[in-house]
N, C-alpha and C positions, 0 to 999 in steps of 0.2 A: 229246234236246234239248241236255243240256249238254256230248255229243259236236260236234255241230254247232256249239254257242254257239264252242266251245274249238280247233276249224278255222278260223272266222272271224276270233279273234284272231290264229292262226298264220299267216293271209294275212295282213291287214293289219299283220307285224311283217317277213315275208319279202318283199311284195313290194316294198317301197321299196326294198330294196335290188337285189332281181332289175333292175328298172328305170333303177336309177342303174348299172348298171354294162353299160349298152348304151353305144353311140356317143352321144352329145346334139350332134355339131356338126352333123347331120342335119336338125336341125326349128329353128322358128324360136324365135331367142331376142327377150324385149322387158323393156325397164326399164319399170317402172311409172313414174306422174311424177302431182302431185298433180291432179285432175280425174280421174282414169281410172275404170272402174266395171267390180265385177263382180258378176253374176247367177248366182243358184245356186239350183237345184232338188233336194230330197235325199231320198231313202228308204232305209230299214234296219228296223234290227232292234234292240229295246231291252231291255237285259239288266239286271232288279231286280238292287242291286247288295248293297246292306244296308241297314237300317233301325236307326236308331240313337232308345231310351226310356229316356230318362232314370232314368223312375219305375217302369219295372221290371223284371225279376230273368232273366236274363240283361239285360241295357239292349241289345247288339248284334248282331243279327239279319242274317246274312248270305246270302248268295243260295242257292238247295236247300229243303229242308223245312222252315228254321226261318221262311226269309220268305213262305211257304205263297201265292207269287206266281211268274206262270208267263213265259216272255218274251215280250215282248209286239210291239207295230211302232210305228216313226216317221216322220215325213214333215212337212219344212218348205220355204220359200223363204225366200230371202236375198238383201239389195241390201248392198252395202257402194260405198264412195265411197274415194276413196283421198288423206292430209293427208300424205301424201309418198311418196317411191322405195317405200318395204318397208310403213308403217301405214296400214290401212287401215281408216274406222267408216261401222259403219251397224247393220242391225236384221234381225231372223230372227221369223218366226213359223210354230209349231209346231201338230202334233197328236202326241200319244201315246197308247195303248192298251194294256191288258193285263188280262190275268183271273186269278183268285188260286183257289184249291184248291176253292173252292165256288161256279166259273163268273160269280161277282161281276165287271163291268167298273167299272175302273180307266180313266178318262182327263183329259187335261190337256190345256190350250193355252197352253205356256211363249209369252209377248212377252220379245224380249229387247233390248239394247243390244250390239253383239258391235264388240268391237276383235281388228284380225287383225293381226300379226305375220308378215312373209315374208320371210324371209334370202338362203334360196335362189329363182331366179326365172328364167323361159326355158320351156323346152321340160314342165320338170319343175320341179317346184316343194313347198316344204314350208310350208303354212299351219298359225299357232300362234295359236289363238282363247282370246278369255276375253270373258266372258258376265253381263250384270247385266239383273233384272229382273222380271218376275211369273208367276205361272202362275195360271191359274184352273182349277181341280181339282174333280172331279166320280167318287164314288163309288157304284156302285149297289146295294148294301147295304144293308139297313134300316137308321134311324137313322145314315145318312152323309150329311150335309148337303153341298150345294158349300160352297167355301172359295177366298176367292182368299190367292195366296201368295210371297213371292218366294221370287226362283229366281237361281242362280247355277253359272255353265257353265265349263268348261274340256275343249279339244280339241287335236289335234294328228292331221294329215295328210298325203298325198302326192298330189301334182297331176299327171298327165300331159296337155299339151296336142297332143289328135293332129293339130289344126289350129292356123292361128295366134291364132281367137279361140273357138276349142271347146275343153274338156276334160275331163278325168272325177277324183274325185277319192273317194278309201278314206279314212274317219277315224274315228277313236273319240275319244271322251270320255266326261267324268263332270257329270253335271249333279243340282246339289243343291235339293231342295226341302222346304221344313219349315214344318212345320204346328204355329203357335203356339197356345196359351190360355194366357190371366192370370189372367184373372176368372171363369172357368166351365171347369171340367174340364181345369185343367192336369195332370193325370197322363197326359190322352190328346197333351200335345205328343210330336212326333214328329218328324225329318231323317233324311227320305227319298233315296236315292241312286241313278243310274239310269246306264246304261251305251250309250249310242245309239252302233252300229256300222252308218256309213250310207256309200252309195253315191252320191253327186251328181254331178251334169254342171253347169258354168258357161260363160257367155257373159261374158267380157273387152272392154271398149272404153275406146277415149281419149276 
């Protein structure tokens, strides 16, 4: 598995580049302009990334045997609207899954607020997201109550559009979720770190 995990980040670091260095006066290029809208449909794969306890001994747990969690999948849709040429806001909502060394599932449904950033724009494209907002988290474990939580995201991606309003898009990010107590069992707070490397297709419009 973490043969696999460690191929997937090797594509998504090689091919933006394989890609950018074809022709691009071939396909169509388009400015964004504010009204314009994009739709995105995503699935992948979500890679426990560390576990960070304050209150105990090692406190940082990172991905392998010490986070005794296994990789898991992801899948969201996304509307964003676009407040000018390159920024673009709107919302994502999510499923996650994952099962830890003793077949326990792990899952969440991050809602989030996402602002995108795009510099580069046309045929190809590089989207740069960051992310605010809740997860509601559900363990199946004895004594794992649900918890809702926030959540806080960061991405970065490469867009190819094969048509002028289809495209496909490879991105990774780090998406953080932390599970607080004050008043009752704060030795068990925890910030949770997850790794979604997903494959989406979007629809673009004015």
């Amino acid at each position: 598995m973490k043969r696999i995990v460690c191929a997937l980040l090797l594509l998504s670091l090689c091919l933006p580049f394989s890609l950018f260095a074809q022709d691009q006066s071939s396909g169509p290029y388009r400015h964004y302009e504010m009204g314009s809208q994009i739709f995105t449909f995503r699935a992948g794969v979500l890679v426990p990334t560390f576990f960070y306890r304050p209150n105990d001994e090692p406190p940082f747990l990172a991905f392998g045997q010490e986070m005794h969690m296994k990789v898991g999948g992801y899948g969201s849709i996304r509307y964003q609207g676009f407040l000018s040429r390159t920024l673009a806001l709107g919302g994502e909502l999510g499923y996650i899954f994952a099962y830890d060394d003793g077949q326990d599932l792990y899952t969440s449904v991050p809602m989030q607020a996402k602002l995108t950033y795009i510099p580069l724009q046309g045929k190809f494209e590089i989207p740069l997201s960051l992310g605010l907002g809740f997860a509601y988290n559900s363990y199946a474990g004895e004594n794992k109550p649900t918890y809702m939580s926030f959540l806080a995201t960061a991405e970065a991606g490469f867009s190819w559009y094969f048509k002028e309003d289809w495209g496909i898009t490879l991105s990774a990010g780090l998406q953080l979720i932390p599970e607080l107590y004050f008043d009752s069992h704060p030795i068990d707070s925890t910030l949770a770190a997850f790794m979604p490397i997903t494959l989406s297709i979007s629809y673009r419009s004015n």
